[in-house]
C-alpha positions as CSV (number, residue, x, y, z in Angstrom):
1,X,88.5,-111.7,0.8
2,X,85.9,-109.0,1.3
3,X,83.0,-109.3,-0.5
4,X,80.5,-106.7,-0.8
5,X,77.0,-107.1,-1.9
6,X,73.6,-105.3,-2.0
7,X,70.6,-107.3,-1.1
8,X,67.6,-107.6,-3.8
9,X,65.3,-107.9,-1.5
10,X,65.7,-104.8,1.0
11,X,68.0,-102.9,-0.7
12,X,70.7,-102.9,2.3
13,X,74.5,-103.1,1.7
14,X,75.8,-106.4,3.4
15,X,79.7,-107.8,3.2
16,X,81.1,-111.3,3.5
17,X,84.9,-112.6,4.9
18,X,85.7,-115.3,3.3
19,X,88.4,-117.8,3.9
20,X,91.2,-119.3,0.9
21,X,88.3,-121.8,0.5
22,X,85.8,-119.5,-0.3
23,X,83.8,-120.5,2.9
24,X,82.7,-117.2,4.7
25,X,83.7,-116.8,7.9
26,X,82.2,-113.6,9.2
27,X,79.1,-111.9,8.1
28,X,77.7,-108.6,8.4
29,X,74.6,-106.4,9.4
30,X,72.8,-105.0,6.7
31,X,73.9,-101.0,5.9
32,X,71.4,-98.3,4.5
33,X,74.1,-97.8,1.7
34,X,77.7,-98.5,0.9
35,X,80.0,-96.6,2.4
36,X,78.7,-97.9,6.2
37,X,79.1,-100.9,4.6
38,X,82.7,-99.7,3.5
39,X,83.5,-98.3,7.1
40,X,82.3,-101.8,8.7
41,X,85.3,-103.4,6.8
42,X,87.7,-101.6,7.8
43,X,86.5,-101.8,11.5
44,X,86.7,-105.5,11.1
45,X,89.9,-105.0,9.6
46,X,91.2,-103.0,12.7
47,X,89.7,-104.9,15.7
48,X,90.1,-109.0,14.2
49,X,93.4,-109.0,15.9
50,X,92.2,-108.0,19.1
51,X,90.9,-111.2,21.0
52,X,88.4,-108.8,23.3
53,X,86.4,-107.9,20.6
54,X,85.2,-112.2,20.4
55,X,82.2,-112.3,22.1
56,X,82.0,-116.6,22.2
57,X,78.3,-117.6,22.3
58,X,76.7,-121.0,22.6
59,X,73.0,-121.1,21.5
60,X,70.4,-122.9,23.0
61,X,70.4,-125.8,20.7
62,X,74.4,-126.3,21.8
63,X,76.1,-124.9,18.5
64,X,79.0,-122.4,19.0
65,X,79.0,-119.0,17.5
66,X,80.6,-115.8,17.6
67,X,80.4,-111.9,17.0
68,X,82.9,-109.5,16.3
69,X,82.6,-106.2,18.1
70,X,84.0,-102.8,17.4
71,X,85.3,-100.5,20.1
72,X,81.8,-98.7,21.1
73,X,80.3,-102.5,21.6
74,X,78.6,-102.3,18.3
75,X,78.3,-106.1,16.2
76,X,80.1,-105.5,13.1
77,X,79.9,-109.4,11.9
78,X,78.8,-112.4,12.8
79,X,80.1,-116.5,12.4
80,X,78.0,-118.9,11.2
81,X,77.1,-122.2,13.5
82,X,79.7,-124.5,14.9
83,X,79.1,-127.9,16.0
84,X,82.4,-127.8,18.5
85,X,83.5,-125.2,20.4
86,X,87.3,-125.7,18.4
87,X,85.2,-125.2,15.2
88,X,84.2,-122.0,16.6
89,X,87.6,-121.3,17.5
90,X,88.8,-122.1,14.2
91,X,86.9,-119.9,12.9
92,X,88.2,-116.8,15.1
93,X,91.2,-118.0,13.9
94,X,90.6,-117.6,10.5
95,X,88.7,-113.9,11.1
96,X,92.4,-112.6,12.5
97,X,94.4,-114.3,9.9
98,X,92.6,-113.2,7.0
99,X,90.6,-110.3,7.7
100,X,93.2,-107.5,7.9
101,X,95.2,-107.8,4.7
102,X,92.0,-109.1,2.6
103,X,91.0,-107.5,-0.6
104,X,87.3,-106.5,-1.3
105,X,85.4,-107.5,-4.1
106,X,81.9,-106.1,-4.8
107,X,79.6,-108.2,-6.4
């Protein structure tokens, strides 16, 4: 599941994947108002199956990460940490299987 929140403290439109477990999987930039925020679902909804759009990152304290990218390059979410690269992996898993049938909720 989607789910779409505004931010208290800058005002900016953000959304959350989530997995079946309620653990969020993929997380966004922060939009000047809802509709980009609307848009940058569905782009995350039309590129999760495409494995070329992972950009797999290691960060310099050894944790696994990953960004999803739209067709013009553009980061339209983010993963949190992994400790193991087959966590990360896991978690692109997840992004394809869930992200383009989920429903959005806005908070």
């Amino acid at each position: 599941m989607f789910e779409l929140f505004q931010s208290e403290k800058n005002q900016k439109h953000y959304f959350n994947l989530k997995a079946k477990n309620g653990q969020v999987i993929l997380s966004s930039q922060g939009y000047s108002d809802i509709s980009g925020a609307k848009n940058g679902i569905e782009s995350v909804k039309t590129n999760a199956a495409d494995d070329s759009k992972f950009e797999r990152k290691t960060a310099k304290n050894g944790q696994f990460h990953f960004n999803l990218k739209a067709a013009n390059g553009q980061i339209i979410g983010s993963s949190e940490m992994y400790t193991s690269e087959a966590g990360m992996e896991n978690g692109i898993a997840s992004v394809k299987k869930n992200a383009p049938g989920a429903d959005t909720k806005e908070k």
